[in-house]
PDB file with one MODEL, atoms N, CA, C and O in Angstrom:
MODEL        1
ATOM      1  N   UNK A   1     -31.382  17.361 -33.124  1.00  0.00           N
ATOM      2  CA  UNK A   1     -30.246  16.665 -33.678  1.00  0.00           C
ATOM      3  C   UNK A   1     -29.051  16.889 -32.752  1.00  0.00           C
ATOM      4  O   UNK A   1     -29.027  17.940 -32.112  1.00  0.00           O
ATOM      5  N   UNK A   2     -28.076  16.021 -32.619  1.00  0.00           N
ATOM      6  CA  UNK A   2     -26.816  15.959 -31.612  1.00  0.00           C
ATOM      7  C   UNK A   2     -25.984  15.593 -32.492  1.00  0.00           C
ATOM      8  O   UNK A   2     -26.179  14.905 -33.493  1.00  0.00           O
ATOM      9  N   UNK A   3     -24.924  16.124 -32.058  1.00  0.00           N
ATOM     10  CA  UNK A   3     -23.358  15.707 -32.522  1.00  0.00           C
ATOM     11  C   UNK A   3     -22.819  14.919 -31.614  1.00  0.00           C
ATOM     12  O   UNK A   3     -22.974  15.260 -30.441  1.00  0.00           O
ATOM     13  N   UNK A   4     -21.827  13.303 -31.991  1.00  0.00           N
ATOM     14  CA  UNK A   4     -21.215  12.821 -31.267  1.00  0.00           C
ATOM     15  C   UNK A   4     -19.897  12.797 -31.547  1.00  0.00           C
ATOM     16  O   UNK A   4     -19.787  12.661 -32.766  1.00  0.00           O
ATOM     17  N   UNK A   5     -18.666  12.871 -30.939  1.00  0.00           N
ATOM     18  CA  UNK A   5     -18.002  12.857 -31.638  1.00  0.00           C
ATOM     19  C   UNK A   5     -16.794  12.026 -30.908  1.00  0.00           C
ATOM     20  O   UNK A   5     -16.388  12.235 -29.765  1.00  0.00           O
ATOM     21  N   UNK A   6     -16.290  10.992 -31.861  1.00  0.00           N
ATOM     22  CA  UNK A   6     -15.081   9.988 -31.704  1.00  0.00           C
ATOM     23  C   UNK A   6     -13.618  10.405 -30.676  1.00  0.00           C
ATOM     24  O   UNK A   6     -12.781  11.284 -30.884  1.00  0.00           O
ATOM     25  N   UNK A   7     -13.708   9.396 -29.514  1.00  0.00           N
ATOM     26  CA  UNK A   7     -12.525   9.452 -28.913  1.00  0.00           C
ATOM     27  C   UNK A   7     -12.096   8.482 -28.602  1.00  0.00           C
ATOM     28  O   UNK A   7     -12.738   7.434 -28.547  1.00  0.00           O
ATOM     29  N   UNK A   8     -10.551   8.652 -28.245  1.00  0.00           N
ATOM     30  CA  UNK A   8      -9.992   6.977 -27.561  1.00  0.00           C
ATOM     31  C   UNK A   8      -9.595   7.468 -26.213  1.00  0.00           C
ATOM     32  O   UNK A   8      -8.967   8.504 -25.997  1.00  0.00           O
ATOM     33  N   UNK A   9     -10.271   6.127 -24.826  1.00  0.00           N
ATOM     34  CA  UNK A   9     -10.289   6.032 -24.061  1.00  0.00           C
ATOM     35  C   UNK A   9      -8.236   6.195 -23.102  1.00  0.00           C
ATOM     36  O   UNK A   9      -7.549   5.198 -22.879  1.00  0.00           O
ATOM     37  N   UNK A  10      -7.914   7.238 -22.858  1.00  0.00           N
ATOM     38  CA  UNK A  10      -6.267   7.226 -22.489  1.00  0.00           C
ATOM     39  C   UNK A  10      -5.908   6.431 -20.960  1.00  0.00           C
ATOM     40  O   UNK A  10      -4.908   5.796 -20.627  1.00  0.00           O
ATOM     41  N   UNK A  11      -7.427   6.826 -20.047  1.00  0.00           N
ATOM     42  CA  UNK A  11      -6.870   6.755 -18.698  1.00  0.00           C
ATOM     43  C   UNK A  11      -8.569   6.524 -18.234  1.00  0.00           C
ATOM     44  O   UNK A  11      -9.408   7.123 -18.906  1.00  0.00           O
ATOM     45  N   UNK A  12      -8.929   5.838 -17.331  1.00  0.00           N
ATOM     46  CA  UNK A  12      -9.992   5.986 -16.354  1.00  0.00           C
ATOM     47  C   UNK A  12      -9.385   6.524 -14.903  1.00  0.00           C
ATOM     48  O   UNK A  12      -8.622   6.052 -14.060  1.00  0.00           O
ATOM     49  N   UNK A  13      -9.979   7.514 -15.029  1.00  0.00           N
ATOM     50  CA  UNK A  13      -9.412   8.515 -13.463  1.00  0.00           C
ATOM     51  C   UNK A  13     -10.792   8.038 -12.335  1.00  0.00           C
ATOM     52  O   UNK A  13     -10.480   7.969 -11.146  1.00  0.00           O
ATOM     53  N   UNK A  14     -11.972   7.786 -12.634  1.00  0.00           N
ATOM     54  CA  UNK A  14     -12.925   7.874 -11.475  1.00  0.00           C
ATOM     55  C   UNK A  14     -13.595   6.045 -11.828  1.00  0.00           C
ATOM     56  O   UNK A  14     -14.624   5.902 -12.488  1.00  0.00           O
ATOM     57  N   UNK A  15     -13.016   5.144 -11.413  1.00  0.00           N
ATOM     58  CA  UNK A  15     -13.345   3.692 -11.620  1.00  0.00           C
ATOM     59  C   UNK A  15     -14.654   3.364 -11.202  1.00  0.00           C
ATOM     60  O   UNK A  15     -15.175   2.363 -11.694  1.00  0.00           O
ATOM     61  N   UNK A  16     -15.581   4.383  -9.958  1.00  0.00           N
ATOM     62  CA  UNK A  16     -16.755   3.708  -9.236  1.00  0.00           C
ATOM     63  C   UNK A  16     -17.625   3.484 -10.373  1.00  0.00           C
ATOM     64  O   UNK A  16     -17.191   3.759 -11.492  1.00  0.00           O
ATOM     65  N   UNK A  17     -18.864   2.995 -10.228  1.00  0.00           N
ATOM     66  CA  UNK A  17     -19.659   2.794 -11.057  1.00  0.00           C
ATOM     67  C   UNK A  17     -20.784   3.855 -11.271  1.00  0.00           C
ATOM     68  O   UNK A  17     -21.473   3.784 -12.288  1.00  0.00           O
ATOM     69  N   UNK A  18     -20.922   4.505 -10.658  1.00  0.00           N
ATOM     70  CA  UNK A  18     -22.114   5.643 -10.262  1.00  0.00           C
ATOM     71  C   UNK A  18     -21.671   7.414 -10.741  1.00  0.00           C
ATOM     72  O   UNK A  18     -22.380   8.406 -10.904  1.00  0.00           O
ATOM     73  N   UNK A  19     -19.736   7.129 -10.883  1.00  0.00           N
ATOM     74  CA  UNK A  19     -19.429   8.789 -11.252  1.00  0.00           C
ATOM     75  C   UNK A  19     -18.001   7.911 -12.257  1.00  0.00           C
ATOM     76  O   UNK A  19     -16.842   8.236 -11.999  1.00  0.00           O
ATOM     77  N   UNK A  20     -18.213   7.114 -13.069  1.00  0.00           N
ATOM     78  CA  UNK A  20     -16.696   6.471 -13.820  1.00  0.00           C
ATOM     79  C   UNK A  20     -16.782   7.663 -14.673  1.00  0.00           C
ATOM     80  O   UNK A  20     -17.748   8.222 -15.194  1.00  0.00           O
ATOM     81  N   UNK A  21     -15.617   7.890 -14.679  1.00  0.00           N
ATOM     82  CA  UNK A  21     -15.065   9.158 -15.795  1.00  0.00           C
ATOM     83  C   UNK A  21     -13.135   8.751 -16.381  1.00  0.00           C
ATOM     84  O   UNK A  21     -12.214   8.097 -15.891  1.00  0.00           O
ATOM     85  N   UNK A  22     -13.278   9.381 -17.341  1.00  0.00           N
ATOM     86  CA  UNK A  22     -11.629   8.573 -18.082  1.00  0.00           C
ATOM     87  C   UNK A  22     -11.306   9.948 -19.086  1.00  0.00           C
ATOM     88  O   UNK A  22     -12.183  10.531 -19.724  1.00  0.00           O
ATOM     89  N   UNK A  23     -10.230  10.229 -19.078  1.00  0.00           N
ATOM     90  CA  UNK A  23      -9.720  10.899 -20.299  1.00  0.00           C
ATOM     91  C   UNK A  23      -9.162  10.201 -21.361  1.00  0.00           C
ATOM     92  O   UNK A  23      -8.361   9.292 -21.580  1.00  0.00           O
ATOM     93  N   UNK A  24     -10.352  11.463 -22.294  1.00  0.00           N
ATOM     94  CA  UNK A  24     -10.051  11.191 -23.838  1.00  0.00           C
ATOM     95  C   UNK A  24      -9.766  11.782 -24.664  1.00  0.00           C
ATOM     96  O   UNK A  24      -9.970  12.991 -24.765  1.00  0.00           O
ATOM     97  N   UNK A  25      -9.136  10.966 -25.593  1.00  0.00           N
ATOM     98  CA  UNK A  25      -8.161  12.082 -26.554  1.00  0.00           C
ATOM     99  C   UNK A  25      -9.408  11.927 -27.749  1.00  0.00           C
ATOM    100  O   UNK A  25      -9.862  10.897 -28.247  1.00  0.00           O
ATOM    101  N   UNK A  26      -9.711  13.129 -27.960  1.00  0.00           N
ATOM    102  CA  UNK A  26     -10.300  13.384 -29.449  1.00  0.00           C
ATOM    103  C   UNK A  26     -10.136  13.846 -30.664  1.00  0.00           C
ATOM    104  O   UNK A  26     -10.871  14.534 -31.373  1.00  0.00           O
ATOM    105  N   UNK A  27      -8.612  13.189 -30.908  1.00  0.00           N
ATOM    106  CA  UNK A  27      -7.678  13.374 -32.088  1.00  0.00           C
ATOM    107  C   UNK A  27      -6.577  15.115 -31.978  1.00  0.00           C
ATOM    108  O   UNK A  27      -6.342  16.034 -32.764  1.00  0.00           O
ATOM    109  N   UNK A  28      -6.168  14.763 -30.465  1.00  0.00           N
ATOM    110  CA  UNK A  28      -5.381  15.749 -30.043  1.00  0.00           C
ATOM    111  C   UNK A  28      -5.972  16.645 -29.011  1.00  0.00           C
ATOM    112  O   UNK A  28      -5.035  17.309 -28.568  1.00  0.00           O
ATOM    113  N   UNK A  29      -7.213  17.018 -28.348  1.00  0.00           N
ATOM    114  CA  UNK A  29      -7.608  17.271 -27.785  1.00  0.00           C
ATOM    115  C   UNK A  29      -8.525  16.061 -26.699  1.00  0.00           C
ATOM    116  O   UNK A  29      -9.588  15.467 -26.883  1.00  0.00           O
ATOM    117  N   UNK A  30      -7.669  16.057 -25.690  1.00  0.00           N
ATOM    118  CA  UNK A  30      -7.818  15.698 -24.241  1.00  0.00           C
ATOM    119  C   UNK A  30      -8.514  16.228 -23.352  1.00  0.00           C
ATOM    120  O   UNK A  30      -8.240  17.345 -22.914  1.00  0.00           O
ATOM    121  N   UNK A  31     -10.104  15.124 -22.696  1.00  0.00           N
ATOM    122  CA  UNK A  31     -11.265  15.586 -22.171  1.00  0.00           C
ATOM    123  C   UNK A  31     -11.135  14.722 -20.994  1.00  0.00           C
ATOM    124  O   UNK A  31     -10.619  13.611 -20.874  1.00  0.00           O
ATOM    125  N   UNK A  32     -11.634  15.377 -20.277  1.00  0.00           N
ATOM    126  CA  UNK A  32     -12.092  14.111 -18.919  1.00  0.00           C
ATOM    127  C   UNK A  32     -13.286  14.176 -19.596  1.00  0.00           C
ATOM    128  O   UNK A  32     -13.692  15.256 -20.025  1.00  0.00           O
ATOM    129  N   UNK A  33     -14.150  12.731 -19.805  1.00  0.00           N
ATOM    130  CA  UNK A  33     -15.490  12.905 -19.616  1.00  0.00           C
ATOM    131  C   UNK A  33     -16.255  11.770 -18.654  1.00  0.00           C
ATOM    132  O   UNK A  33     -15.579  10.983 -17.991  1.00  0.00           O
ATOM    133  N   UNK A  34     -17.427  11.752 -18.633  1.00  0.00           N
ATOM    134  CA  UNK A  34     -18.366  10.544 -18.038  1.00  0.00           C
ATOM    135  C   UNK A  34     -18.152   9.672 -18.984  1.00  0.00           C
ATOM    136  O   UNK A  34     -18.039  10.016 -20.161  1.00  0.00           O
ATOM    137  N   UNK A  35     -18.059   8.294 -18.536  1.00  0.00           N
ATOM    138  CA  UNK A  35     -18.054   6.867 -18.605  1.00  0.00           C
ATOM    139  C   UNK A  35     -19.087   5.798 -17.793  1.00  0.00           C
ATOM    140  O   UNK A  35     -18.844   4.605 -17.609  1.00  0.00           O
ATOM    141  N   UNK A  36     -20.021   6.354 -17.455  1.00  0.00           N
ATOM    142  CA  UNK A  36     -20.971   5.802 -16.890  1.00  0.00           C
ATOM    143  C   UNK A  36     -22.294   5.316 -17.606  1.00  0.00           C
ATOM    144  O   UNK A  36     -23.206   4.636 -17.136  1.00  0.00           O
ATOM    145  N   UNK A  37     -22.143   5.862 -18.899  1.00  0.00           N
ATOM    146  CA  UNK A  37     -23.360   4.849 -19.563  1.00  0.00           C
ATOM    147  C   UNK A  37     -22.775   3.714 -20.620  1.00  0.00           C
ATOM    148  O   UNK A  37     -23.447   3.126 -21.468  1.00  0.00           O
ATOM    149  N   UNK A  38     -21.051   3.516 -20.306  1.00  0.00           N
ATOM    150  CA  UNK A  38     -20.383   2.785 -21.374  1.00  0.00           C
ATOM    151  C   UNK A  38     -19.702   1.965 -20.173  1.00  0.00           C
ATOM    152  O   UNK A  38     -18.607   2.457 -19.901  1.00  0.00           O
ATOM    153  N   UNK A  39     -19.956   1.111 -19.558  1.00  0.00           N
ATOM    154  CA  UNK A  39     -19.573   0.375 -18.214  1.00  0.00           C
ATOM    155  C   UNK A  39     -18.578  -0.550 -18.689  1.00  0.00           C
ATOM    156  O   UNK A  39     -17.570  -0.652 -17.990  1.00  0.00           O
ATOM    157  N   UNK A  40     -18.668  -1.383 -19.943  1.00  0.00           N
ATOM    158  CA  UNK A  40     -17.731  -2.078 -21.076  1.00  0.00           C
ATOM    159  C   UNK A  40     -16.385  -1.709 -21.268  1.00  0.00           C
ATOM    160  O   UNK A  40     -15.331  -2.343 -21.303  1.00  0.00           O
ATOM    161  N   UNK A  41     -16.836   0.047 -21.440  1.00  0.00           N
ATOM    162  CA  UNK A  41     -15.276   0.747 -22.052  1.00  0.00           C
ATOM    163  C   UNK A  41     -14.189   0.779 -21.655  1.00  0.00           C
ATOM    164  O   UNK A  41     -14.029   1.370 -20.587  1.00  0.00           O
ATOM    165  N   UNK A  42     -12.974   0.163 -22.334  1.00  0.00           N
ATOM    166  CA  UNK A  42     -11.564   0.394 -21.273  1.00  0.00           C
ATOM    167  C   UNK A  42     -10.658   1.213 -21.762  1.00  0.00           C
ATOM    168  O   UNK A  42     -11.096   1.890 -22.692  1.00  0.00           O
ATOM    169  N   UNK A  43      -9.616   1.395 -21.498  1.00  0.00           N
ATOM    170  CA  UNK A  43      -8.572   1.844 -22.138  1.00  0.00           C
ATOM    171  C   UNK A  43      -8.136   1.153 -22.951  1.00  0.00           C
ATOM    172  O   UNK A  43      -7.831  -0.038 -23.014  1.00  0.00           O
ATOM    173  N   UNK A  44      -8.101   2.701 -24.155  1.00  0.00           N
ATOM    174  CA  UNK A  44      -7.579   1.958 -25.877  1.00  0.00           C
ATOM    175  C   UNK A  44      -8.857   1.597 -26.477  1.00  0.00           C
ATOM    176  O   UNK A  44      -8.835   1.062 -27.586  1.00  0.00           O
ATOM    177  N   UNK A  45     -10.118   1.846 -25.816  1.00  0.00           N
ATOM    178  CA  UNK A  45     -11.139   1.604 -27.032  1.00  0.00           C
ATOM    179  C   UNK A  45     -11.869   2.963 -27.235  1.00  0.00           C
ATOM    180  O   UNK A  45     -11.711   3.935 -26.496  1.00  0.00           O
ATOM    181  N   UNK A  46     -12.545   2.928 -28.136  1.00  0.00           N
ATOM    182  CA  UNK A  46     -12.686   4.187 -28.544  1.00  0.00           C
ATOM    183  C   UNK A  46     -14.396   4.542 -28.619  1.00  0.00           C
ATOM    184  O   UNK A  46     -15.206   3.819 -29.199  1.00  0.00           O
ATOM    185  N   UNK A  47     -14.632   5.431 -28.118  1.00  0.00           N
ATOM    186  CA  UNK A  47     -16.333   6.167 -27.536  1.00  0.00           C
ATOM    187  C   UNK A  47     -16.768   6.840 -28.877  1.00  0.00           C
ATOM    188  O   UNK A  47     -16.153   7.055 -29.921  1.00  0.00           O
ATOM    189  N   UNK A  48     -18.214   7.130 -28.426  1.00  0.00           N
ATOM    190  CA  UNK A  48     -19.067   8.257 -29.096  1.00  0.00           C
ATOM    191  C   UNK A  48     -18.977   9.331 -27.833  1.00  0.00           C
ATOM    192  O   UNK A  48     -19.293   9.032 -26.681  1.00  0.00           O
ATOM    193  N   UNK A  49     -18.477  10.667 -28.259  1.00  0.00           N
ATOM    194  CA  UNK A  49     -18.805  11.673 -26.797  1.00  0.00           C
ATOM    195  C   UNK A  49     -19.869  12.510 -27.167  1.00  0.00           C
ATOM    196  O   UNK A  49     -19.676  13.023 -28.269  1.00  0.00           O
ATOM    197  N   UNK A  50     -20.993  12.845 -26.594  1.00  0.00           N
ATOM    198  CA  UNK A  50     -21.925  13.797 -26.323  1.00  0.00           C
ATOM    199  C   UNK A  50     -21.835  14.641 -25.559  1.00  0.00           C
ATOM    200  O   UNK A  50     -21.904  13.939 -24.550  1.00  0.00           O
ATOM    201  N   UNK A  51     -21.697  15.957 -25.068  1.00  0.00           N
ATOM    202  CA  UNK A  51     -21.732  16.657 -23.998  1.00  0.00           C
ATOM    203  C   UNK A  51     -21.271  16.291 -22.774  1.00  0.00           C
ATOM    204  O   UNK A  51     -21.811  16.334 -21.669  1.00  0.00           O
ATOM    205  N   UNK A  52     -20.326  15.969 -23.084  1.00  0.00           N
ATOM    206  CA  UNK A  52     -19.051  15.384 -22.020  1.00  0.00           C
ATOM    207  C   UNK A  52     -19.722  13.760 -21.569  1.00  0.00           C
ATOM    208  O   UNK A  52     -19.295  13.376 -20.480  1.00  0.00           O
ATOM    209  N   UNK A  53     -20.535  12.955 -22.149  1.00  0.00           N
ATOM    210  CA  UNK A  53     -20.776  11.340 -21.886  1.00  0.00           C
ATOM    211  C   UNK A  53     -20.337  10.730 -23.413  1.00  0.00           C
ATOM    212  O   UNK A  53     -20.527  11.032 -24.592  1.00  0.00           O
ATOM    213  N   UNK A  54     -19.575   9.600 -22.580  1.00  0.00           N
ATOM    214  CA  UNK A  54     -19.351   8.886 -23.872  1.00  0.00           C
ATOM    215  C   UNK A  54     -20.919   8.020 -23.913  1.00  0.00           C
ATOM    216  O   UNK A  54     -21.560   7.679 -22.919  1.00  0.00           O
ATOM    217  N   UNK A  55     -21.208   7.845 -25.014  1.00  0.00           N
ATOM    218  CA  UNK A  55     -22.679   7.295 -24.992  1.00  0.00           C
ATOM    219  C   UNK A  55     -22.359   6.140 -25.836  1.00  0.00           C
ATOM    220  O   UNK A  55     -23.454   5.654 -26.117  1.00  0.00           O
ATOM    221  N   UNK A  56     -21.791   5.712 -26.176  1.00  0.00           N
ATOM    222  CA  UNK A  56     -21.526   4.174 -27.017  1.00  0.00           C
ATOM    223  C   UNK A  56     -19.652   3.923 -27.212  1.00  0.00           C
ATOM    224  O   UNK A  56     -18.723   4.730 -27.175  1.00  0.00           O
ATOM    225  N   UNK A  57     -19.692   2.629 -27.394  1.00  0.00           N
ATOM    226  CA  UNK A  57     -18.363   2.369 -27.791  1.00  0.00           C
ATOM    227  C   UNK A  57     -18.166   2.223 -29.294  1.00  0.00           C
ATOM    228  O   UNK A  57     -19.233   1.968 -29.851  1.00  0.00           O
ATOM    229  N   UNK A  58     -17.309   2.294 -29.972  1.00  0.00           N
ATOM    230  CA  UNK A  58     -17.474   1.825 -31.730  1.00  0.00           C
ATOM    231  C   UNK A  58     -16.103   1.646 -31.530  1.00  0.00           C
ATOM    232  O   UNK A  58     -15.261   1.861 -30.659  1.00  0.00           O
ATOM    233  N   UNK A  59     -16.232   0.894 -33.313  1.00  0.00           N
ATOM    234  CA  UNK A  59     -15.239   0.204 -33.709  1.00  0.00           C
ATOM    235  C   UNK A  59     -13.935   1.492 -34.488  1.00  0.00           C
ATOM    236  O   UNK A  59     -14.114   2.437 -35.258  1.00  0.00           O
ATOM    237  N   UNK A  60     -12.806   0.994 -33.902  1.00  0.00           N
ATOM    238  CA  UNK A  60     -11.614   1.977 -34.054  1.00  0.00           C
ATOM    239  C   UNK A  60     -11.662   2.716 -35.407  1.00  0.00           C
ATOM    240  O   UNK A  60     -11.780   3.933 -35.551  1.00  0.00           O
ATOM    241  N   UNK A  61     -11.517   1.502 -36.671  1.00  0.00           N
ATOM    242  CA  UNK A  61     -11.502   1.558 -38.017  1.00  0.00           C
ATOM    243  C   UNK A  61     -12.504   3.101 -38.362  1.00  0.00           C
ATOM    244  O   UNK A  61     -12.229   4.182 -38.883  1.00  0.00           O
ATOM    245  N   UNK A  62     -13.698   2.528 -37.787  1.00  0.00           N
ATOM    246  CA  UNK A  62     -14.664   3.864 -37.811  1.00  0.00           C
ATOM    247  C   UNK A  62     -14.206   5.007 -37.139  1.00  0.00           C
ATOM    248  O   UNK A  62     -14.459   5.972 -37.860  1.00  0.00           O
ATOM    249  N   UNK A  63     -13.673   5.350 -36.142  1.00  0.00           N
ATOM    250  CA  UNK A  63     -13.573   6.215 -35.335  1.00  0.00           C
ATOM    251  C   UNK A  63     -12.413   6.965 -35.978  1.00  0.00           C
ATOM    252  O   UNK A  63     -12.508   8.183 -36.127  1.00  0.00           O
ATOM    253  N   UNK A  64     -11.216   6.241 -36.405  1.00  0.00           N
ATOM    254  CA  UNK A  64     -10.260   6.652 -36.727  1.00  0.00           C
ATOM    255  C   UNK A  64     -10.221   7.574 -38.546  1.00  0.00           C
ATOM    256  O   UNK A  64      -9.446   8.482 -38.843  1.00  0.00           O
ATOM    257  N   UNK A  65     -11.213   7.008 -39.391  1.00  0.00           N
ATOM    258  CA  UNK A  65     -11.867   7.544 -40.388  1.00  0.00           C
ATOM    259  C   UNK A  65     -13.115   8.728 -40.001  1.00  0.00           C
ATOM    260  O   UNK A  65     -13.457   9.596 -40.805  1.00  0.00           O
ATOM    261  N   UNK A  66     -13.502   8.627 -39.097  1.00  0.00           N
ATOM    262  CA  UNK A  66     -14.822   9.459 -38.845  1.00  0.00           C
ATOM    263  C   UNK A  66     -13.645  11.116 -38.506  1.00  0.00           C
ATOM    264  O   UNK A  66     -13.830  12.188 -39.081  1.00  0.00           O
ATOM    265  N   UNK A  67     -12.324  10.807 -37.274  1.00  0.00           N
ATOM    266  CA  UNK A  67     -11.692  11.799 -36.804  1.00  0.00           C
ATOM    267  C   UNK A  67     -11.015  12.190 -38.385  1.00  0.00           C
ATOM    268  O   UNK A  67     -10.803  13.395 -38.519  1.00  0.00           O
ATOM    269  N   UNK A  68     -10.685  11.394 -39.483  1.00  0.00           N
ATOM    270  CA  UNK A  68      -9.968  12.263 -39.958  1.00  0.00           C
ATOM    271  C   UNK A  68     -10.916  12.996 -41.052  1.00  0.00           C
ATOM    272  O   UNK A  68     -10.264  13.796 -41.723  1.00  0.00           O
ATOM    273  N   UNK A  69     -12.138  12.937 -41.367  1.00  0.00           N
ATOM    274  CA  UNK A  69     -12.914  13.198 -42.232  1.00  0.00           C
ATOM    275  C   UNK A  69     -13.575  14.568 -41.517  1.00  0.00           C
ATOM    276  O   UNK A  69     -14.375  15.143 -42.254  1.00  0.00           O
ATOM    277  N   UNK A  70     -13.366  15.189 -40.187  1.00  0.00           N
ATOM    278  CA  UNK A  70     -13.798  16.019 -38.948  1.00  0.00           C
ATOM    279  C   UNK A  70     -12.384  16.978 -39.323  1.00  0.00           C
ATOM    280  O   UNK A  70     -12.537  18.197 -39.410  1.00  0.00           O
ATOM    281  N   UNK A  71     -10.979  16.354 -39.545  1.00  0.00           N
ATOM    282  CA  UNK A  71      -9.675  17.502 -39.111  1.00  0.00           C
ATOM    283  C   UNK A  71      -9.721  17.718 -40.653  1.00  0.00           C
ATOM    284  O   UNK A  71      -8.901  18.569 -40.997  1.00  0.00           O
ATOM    285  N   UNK A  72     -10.481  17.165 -41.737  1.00  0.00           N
ATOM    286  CA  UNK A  72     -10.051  17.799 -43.428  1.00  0.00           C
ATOM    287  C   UNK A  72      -8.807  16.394 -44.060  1.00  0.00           C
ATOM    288  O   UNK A  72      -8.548  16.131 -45.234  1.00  0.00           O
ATOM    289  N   UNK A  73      -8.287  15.765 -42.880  1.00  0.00           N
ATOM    290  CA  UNK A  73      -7.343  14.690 -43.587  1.00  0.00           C
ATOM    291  C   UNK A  73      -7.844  13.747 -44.415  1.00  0.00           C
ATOM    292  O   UNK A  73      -7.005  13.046 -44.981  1.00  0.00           O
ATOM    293  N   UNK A  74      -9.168  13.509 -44.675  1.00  0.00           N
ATOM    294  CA  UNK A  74      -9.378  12.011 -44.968  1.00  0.00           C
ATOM    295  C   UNK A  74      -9.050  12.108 -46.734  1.00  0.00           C
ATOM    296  O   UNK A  74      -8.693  13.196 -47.186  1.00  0.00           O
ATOM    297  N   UNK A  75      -9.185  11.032 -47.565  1.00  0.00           N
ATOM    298  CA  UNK A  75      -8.796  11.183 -48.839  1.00  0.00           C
ATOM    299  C   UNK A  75     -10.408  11.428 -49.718  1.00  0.00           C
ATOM    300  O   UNK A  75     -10.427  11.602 -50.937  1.00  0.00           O
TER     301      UNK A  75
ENDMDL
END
């Protein structure tokens, strides 16, 4: 079993296609990670992260409910 867990895309620092990497904020905590199996992803959309790869893109609504149900905020 793996944990993924929701971030939004702030910056792509490494653009090539073979090492793309971007920092992400994961509801206050800021990662460089890999962006190379999410070739789609830009800035302002928001990942699944695995062990430093974002491995899918999802929809904000989700991401933004998934982070606060993770910090204890959600209702």
């Amino acid at each position: 079993m793996c944990l993924a867990i929701p971030g939004r895309i702030e910056s792509i620092t490494d653009p090539a296609p073979a090492t793309r990497r971007g920092r992400v904020d994961f509801g206050g905590v800021v990662k460089e990670i890999h962006l190379v199996f999410v070739p789609e992803a830009e800035v302002g959309d928001y990942v699944l992260a695995h062990v430093g790869c974002a491995i899918s893109r999802i929809d904000e609504e989700v991401a933004v409910r998934t982070l606060a149900e993770l910090s204890g905020d959600a209702p």
